[in-house]
N, CA, C and O atoms as a Maestro MAE file, in Angstrom:
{
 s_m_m2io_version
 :::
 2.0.0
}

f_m_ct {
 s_m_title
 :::
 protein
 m_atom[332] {
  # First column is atom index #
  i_m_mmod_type
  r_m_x_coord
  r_m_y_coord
  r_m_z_coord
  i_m_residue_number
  s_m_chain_name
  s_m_pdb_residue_name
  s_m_pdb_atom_name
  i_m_atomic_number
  :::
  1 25 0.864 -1.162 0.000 1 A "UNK " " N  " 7
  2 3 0.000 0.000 0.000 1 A "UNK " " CA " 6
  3 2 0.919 1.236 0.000 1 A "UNK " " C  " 6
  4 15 1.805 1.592 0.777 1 A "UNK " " O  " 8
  5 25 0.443 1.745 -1.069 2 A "UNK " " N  " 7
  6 3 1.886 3.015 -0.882 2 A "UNK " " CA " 6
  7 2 0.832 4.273 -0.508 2 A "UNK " " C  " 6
  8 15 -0.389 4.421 -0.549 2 A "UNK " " O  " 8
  9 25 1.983 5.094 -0.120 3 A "UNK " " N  " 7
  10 3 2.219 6.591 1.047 3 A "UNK " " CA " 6
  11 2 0.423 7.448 0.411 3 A "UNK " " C  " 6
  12 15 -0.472 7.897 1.126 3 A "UNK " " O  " 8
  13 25 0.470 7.397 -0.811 4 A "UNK " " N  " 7
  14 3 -1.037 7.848 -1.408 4 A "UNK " " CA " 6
  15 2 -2.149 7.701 -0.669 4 A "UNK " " C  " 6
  16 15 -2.705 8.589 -0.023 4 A "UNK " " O  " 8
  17 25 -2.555 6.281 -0.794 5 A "UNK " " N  " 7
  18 3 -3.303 5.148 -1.012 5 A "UNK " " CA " 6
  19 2 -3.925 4.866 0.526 5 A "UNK " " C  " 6
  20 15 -5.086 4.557 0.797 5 A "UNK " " O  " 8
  21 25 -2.926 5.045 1.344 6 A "UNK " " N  " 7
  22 3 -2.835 5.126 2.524 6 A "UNK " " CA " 6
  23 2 -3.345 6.519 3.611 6 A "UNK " " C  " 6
  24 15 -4.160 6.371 4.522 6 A "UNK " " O  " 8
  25 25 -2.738 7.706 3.306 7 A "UNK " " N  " 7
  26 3 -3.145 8.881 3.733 7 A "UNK " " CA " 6
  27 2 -4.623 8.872 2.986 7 A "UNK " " C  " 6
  28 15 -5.359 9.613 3.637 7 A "UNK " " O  " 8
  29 25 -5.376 8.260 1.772 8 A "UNK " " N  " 7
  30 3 -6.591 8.768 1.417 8 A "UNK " " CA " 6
  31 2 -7.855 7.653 2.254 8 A "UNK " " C  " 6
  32 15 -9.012 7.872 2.611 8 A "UNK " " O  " 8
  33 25 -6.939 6.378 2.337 9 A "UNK " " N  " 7
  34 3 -7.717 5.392 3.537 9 A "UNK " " CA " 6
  35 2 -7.748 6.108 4.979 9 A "UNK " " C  " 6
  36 15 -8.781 5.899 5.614 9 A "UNK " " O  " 8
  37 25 -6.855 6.854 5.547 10 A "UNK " " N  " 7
  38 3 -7.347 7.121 6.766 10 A "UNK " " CA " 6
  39 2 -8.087 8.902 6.843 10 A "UNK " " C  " 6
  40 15 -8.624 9.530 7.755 10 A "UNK " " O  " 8
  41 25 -7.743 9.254 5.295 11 A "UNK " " N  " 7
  42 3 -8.937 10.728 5.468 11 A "UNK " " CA " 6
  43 2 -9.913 9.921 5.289 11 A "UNK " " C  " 6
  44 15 -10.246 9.474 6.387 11 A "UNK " " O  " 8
  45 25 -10.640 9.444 4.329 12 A "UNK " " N  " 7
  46 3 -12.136 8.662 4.427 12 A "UNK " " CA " 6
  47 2 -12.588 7.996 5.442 12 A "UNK " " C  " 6
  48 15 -13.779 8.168 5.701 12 A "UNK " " O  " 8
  49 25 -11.708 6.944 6.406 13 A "UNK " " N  " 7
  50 3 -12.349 6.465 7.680 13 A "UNK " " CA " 6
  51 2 -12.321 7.586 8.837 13 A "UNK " " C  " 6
  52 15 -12.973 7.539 9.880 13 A "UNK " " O  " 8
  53 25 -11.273 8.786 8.369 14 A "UNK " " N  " 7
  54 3 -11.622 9.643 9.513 14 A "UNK " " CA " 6
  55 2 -13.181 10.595 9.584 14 A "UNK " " C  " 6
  56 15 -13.945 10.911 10.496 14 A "UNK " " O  " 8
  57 25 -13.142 10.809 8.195 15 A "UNK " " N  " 7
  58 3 -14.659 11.363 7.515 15 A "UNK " " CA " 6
  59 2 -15.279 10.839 7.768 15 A "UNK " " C  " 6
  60 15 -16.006 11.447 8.555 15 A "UNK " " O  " 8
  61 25 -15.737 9.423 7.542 16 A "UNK " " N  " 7
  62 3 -16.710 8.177 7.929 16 A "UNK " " CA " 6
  63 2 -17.561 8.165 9.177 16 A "UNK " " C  " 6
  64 15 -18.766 8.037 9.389 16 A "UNK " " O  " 8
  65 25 -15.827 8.457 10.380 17 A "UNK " " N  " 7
  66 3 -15.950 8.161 11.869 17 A "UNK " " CA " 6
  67 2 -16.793 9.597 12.373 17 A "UNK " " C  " 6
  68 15 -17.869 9.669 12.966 17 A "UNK " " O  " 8
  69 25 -15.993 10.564 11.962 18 A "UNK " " N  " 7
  70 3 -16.934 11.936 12.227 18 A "UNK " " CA " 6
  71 2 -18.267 12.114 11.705 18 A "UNK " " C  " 6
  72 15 -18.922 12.882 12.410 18 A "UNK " " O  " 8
  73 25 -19.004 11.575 10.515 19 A "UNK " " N  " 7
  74 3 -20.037 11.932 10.300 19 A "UNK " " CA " 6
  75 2 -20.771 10.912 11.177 19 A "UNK " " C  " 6
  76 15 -21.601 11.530 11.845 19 A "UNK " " O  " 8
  77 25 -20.804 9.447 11.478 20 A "UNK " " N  " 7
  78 3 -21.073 8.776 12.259 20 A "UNK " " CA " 6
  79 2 -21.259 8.932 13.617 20 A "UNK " " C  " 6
  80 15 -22.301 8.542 14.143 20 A "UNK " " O  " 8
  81 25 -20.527 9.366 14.138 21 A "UNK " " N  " 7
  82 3 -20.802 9.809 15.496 21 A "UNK " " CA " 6
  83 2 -21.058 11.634 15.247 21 A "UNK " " C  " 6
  84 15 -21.672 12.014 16.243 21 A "UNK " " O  " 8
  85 25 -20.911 12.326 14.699 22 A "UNK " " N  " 7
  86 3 -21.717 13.450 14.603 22 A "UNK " " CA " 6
  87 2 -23.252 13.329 14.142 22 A "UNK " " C  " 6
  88 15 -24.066 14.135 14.594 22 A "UNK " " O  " 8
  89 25 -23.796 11.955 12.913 23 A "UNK " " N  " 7
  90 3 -25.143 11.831 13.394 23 A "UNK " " CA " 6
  91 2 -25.683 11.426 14.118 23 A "UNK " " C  " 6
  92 15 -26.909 11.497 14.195 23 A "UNK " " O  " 8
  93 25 -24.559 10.566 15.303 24 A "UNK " " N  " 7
  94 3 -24.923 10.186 16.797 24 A "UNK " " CA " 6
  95 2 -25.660 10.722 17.886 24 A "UNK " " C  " 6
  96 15 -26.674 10.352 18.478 24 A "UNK " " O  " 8
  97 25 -24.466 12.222 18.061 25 A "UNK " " N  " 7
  98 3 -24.358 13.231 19.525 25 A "UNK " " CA " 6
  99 2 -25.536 14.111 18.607 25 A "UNK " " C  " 6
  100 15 -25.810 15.185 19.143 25 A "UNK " " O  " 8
  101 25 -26.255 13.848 17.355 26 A "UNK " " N  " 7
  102 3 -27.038 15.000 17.016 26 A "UNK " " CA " 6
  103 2 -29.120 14.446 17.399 26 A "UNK " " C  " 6
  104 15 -30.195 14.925 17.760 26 A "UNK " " O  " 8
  105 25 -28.378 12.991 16.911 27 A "UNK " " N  " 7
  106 3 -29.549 12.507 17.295 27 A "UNK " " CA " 6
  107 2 -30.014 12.530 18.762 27 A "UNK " " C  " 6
  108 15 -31.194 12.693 19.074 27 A "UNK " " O  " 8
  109 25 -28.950 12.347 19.693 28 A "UNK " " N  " 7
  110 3 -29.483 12.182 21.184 28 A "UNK " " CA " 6
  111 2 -28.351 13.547 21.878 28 A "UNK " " C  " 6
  112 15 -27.484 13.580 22.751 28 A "UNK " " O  " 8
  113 25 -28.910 14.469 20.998 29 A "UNK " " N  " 7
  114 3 -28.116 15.460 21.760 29 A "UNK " " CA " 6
  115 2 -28.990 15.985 23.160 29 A "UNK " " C  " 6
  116 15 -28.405 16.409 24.156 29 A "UNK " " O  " 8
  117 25 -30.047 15.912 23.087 30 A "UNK " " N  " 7
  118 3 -30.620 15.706 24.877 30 A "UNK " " CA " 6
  119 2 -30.029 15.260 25.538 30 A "UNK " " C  " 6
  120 15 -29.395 15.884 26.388 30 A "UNK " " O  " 8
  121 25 -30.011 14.122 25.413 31 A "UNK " " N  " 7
  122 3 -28.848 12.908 26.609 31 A "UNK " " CA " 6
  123 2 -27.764 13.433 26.980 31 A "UNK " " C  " 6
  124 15 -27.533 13.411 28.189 31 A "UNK " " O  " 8
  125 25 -26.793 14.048 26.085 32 A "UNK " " N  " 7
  126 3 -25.376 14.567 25.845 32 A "UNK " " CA " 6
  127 2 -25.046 15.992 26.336 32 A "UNK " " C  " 6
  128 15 -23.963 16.574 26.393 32 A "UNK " " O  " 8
  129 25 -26.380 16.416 26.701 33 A "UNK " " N  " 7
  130 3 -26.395 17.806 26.872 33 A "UNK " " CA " 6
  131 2 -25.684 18.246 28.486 33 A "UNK " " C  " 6
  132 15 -25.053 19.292 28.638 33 A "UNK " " O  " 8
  133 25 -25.853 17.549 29.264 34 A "UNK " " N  " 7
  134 3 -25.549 18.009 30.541 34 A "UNK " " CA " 6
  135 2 -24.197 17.195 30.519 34 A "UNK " " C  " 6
  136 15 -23.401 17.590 31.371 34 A "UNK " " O  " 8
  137 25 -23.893 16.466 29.973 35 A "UNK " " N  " 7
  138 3 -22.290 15.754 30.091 35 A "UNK " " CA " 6
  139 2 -21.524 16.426 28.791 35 A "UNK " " C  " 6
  140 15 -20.636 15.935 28.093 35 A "UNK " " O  " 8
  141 25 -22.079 17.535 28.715 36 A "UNK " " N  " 7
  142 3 -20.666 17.906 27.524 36 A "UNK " " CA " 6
  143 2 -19.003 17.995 27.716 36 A "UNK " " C  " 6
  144 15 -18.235 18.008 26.755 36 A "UNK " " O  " 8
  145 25 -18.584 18.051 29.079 37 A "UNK " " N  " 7
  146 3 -17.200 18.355 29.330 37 A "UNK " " CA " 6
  147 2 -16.985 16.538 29.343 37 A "UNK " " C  " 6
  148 15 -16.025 16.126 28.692 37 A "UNK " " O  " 8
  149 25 -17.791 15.578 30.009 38 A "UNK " " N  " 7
  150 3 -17.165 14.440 29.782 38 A "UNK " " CA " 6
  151 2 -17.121 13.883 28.341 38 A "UNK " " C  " 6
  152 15 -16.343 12.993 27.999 38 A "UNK " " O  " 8
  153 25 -18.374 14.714 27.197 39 A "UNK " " N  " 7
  154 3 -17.728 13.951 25.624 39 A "UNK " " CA " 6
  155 2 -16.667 14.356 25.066 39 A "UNK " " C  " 6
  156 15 -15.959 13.799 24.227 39 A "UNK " " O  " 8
  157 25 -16.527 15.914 25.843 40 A "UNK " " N  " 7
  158 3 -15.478 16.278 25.438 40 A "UNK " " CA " 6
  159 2 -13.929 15.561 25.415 40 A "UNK " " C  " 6
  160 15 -13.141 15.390 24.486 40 A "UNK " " O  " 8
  161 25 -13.844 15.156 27.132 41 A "UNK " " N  " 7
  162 3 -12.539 14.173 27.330 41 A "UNK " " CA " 6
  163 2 -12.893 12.590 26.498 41 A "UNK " " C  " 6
  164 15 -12.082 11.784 26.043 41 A "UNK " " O  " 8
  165 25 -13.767 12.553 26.507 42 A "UNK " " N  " 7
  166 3 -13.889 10.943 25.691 42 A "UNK " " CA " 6
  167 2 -13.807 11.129 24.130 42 A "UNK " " C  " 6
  168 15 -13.762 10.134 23.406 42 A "UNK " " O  " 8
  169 25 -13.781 12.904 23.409 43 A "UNK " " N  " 7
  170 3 -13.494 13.083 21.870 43 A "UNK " " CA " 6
  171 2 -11.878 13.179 22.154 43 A "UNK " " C  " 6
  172 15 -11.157 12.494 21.428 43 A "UNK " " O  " 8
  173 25 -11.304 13.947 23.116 44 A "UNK " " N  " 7
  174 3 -9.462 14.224 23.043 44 A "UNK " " CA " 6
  175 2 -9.222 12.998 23.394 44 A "UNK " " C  " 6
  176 15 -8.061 12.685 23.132 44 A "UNK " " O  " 8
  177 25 -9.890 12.093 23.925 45 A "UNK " " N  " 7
  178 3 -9.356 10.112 24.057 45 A "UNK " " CA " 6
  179 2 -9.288 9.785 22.807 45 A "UNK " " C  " 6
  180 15 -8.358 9.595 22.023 45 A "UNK " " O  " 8
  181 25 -10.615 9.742 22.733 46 A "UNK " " N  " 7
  182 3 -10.493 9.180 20.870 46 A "UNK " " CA " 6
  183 2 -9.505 9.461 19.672 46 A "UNK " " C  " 6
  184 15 -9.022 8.763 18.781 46 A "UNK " " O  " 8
  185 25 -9.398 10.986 20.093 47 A "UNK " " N  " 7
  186 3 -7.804 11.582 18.998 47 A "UNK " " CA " 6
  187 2 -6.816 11.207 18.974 47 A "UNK " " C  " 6
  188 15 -6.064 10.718 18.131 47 A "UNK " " O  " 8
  189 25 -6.769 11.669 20.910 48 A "UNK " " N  " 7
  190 3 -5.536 10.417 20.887 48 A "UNK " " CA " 6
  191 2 -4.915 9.175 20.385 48 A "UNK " " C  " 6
  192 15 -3.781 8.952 19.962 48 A "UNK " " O  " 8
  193 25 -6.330 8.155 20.598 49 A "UNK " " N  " 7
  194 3 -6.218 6.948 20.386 49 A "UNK " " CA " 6
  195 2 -5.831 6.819 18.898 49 A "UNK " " C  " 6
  196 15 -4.846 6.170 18.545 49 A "UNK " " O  " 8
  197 25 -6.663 7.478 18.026 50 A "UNK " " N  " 7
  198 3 -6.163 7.570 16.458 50 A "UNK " " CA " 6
  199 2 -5.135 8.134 15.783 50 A "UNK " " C  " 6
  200 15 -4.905 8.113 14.574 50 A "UNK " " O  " 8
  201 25 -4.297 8.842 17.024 51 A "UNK " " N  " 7
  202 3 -2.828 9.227 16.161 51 A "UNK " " CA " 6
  203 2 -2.094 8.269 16.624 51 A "UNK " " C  " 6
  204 15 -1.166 7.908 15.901 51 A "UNK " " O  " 8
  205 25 -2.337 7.395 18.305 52 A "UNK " " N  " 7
  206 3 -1.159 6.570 18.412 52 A "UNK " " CA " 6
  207 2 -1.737 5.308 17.537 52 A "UNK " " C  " 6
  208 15 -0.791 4.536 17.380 52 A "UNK " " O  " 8
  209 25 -2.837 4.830 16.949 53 A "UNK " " N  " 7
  210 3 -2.843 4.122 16.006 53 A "UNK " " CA " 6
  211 2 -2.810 4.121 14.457 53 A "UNK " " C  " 6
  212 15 -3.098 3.244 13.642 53 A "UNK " " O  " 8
  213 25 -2.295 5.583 14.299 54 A "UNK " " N  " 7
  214 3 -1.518 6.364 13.352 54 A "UNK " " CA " 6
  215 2 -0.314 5.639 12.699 54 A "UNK " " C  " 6
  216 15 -0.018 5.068 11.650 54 A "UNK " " O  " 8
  217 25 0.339 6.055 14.178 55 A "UNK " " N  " 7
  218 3 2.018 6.167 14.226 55 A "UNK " " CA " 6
  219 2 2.421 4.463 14.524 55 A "UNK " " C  " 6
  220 15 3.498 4.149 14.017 55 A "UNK " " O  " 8
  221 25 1.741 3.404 15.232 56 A "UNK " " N  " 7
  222 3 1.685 2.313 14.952 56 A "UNK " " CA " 6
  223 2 1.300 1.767 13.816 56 A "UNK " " C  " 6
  224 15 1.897 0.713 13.601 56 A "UNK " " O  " 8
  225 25 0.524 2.070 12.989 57 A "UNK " " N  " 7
  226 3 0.541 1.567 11.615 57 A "UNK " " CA " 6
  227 2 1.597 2.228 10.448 57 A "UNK " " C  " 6
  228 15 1.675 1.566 9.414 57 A "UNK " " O  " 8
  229 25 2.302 3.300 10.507 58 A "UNK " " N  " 7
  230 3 2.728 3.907 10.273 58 A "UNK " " CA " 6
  231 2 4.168 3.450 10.455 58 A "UNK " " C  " 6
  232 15 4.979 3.529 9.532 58 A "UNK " " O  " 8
  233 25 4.503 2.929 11.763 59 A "UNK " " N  " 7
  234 3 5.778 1.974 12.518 59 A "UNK " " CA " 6
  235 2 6.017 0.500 11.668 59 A "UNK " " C  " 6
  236 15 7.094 0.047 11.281 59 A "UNK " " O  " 8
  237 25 4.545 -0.140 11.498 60 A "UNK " " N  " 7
  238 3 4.483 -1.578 11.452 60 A "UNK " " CA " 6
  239 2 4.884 -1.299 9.256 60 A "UNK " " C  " 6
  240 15 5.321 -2.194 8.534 60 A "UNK " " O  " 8
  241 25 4.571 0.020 8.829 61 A "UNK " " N  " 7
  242 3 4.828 -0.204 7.425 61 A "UNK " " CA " 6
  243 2 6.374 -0.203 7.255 61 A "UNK " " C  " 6
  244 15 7.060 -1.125 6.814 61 A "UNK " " O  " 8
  245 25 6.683 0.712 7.584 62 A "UNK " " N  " 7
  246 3 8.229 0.973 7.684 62 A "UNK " " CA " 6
  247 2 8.501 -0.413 8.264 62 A "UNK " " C  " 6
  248 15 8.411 -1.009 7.191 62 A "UNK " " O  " 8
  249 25 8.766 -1.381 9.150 63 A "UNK " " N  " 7
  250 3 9.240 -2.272 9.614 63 A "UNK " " CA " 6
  251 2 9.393 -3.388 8.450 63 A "UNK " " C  " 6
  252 15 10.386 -3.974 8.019 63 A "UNK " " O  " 8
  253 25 7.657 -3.467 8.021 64 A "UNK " " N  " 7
  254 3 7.358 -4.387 7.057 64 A "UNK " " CA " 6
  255 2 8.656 -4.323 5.818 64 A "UNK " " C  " 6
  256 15 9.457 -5.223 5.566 64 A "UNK " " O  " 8
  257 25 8.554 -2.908 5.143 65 A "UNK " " N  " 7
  258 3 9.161 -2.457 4.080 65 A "UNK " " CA " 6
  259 2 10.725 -2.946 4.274 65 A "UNK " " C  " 6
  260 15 11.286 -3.743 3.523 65 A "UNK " " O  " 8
  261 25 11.213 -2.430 5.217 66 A "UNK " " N  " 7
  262 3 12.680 -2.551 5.980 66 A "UNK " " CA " 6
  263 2 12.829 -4.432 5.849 66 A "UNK " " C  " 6
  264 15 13.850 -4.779 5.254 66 A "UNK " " O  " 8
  265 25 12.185 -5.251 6.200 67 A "UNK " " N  " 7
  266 3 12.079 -6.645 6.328 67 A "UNK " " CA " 6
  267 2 11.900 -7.330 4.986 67 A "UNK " " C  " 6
  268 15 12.389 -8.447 4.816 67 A "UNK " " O  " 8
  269 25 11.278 -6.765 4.100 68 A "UNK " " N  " 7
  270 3 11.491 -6.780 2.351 68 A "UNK " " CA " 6
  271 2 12.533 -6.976 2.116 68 A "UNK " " C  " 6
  272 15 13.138 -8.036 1.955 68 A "UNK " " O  " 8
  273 25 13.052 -5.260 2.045 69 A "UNK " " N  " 7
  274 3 14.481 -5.304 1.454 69 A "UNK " " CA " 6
  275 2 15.518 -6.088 1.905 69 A "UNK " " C  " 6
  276 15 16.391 -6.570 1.184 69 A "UNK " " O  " 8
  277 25 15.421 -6.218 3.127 70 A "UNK " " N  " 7
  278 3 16.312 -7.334 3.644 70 A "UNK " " CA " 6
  279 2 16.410 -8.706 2.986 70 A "UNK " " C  " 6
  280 15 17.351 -9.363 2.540 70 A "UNK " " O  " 8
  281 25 14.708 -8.957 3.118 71 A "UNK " " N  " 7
  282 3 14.926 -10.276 2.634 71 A "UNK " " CA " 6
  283 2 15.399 -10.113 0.625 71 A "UNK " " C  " 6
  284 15 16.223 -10.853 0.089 71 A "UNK " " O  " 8
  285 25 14.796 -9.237 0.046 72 A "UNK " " N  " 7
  286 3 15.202 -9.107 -1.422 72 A "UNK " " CA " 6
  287 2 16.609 -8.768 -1.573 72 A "UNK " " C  " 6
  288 15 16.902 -8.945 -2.755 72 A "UNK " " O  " 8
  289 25 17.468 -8.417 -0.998 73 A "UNK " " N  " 7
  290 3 19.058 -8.325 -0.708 73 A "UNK " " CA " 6
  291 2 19.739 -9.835 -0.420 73 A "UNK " " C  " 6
  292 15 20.771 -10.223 -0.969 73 A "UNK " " O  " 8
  293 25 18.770 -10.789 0.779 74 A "UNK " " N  " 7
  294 3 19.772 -12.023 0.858 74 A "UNK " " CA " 6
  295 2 19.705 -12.723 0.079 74 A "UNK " " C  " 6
  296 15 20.480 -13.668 -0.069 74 A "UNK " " O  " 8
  297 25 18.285 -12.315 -0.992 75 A "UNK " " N  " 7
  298 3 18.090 -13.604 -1.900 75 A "UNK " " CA " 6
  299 2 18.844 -13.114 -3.098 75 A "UNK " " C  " 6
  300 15 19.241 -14.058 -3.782 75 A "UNK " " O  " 8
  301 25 19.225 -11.722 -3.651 76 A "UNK " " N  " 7
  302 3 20.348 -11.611 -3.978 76 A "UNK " " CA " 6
  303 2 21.104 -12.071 -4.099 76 A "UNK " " C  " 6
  304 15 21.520 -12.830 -4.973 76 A "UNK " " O  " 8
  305 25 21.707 -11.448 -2.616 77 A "UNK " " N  " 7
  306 3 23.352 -12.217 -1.921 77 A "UNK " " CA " 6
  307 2 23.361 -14.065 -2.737 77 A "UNK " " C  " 6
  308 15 24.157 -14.207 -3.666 77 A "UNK " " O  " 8
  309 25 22.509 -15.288 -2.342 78 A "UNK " " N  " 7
  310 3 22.330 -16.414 -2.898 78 A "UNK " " CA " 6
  311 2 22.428 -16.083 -3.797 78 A "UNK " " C  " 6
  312 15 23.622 -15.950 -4.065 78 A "UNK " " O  " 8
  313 25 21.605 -15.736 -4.815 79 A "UNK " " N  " 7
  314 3 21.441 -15.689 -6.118 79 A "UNK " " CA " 6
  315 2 23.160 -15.879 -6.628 79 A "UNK " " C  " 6
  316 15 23.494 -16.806 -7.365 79 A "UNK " " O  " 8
  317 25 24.089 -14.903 -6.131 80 A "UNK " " N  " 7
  318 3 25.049 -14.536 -6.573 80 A "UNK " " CA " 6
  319 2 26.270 -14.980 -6.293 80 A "UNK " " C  " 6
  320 15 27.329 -14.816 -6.898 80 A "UNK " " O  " 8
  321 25 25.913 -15.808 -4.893 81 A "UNK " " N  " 7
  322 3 26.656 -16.987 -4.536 81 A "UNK " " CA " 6
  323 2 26.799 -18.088 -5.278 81 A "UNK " " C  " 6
  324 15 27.933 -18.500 -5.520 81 A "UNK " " O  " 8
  325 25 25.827 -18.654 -5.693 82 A "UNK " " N  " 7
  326 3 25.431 -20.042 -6.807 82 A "UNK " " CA " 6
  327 2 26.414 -19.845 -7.777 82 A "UNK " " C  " 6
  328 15 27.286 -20.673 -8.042 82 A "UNK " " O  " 8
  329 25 26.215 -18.204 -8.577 83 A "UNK " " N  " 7
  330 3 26.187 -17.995 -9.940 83 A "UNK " " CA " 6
  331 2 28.244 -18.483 -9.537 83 A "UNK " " C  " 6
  332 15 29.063 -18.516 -10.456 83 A "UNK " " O  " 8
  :::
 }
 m_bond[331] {
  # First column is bond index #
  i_m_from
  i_m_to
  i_m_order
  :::
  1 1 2 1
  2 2 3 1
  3 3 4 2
  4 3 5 1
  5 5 6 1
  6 6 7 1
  7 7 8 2
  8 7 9 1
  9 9 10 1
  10 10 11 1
  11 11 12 2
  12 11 13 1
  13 13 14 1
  14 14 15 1
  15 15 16 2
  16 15 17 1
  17 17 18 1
  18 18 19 1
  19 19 20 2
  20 19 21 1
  21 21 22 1
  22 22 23 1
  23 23 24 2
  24 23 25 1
  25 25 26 1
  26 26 27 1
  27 27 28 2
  28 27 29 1
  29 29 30 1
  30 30 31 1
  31 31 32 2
  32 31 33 1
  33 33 34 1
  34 34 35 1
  35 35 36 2
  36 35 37 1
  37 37 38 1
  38 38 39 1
  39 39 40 2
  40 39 41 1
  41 41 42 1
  42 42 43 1
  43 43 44 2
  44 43 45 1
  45 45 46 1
  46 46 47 1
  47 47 48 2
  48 47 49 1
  49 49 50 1
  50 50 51 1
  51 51 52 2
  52 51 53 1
  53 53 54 1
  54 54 55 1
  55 55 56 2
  56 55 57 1
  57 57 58 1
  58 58 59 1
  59 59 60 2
  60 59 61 1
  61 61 62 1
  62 62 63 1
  63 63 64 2
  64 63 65 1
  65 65 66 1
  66 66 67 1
  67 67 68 2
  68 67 69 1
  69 69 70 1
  70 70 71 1
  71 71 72 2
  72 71 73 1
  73 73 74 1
  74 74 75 1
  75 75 76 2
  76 75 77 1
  77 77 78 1
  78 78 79 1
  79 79 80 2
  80 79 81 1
  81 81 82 1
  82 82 83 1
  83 83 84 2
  84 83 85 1
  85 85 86 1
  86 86 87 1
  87 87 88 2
  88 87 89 1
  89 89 90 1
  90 90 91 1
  91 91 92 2
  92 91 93 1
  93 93 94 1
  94 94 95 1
  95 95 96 2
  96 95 97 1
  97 97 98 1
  98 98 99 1
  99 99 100 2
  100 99 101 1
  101 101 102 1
  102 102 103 1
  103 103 104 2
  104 103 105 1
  105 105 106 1
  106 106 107 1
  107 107 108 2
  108 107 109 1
  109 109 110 1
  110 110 111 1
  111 111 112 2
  112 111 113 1
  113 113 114 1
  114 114 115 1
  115 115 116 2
  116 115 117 1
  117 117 118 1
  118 118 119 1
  119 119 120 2
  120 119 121 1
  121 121 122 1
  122 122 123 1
  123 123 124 2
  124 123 125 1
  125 125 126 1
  126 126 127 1
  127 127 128 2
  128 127 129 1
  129 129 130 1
  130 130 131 1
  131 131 132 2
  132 131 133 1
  133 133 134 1
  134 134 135 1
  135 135 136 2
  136 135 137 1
  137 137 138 1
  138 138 139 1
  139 139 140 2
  140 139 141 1
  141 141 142 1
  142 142 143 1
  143 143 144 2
  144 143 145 1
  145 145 146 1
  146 146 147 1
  147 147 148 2
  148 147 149 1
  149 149 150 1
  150 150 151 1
  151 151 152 2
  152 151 153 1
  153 153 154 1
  154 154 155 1
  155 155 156 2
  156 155 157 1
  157 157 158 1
  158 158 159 1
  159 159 160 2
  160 159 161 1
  161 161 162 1
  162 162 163 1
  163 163 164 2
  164 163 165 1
  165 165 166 1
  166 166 167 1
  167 167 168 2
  168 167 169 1
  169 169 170 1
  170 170 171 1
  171 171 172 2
  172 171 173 1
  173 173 174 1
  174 174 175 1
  175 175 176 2
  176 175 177 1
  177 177 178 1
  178 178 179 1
  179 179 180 2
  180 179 181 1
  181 181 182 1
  182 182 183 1
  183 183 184 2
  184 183 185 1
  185 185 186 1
  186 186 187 1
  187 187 188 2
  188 187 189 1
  189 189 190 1
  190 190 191 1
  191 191 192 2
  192 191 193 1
  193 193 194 1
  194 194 195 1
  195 195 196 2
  196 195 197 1
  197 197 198 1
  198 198 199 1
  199 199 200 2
  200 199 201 1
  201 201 202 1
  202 202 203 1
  203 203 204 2
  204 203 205 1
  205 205 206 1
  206 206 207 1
  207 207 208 2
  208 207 209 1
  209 209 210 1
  210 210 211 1
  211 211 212 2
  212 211 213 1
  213 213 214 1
  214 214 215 1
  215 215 216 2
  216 215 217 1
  217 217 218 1
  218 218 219 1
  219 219 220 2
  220 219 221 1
  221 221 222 1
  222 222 223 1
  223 223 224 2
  224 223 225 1
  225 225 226 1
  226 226 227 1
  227 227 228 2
  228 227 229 1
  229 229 230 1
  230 230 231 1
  231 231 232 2
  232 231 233 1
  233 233 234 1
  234 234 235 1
  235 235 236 2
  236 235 237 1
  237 237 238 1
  238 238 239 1
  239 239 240 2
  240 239 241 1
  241 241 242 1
  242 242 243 1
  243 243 244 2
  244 243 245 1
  245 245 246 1
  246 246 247 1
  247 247 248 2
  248 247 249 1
  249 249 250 1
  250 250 251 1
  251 251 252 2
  252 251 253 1
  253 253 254 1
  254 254 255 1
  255 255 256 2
  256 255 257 1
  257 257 258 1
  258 258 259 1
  259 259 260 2
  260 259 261 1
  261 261 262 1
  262 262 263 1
  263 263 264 2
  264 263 265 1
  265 265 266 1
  266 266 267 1
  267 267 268 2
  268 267 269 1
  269 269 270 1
  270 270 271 1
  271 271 272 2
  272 271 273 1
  273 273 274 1
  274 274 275 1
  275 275 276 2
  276 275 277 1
  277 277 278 1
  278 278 279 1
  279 279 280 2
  280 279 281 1
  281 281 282 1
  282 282 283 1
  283 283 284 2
  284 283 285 1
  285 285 286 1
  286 286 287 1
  287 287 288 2
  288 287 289 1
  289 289 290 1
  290 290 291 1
  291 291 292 2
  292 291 293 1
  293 293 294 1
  294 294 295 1
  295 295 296 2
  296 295 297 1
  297 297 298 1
  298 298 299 1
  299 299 300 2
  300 299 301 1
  301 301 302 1
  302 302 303 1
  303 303 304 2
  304 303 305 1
  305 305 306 1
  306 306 307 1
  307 307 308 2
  308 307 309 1
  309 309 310 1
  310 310 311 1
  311 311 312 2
  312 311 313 1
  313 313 314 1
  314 314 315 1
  315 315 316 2
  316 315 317 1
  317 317 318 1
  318 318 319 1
  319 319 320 2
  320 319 321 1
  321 321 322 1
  322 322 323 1
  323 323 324 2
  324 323 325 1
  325 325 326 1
  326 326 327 1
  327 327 328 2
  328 327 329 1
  329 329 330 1
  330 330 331 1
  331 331 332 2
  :::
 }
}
């Protein structure tokens, strides 16, 4: 999945997630009304939670990529051993 492809998968699930729970808190915005400072800390949780599962998917590509080349270098290396 390249660098594109990727930044346009997590603008659309971020779009997705906001209109979803914005037709949520709109539908039962009664309920929500007297706890606004606690949706508030449970929306800066949620942000949170989606940049450190950002930067973990973000970690695990680079790792992946890094573990490629490695392996496409030793099979190289063989390749060139044989020859």
């Amino acid at each position: 999945m390249n660098k594109s492809t990727l930044n346009k998968t997590l603008w659309f699930s971020g779009l997705l997630t906001g209109a979803f729970v914005g037709a949520y808190l709109y539908k039962n915005k009664d309920e929500f009304g007297p706890q606004k400072e606690k949706l508030n800390s449970l929306i800066g949780d949620f942000q949170s939670i989606l940049g450190d599962l950002k930067s973990k998917i973000l970690e695990a590509k680079t790792e992946g990529l890094e573990a490629t080349k490695s392996a496409i270098q030793s099979a190289k290396d063989k390749v060139e051993k044989v020859k």
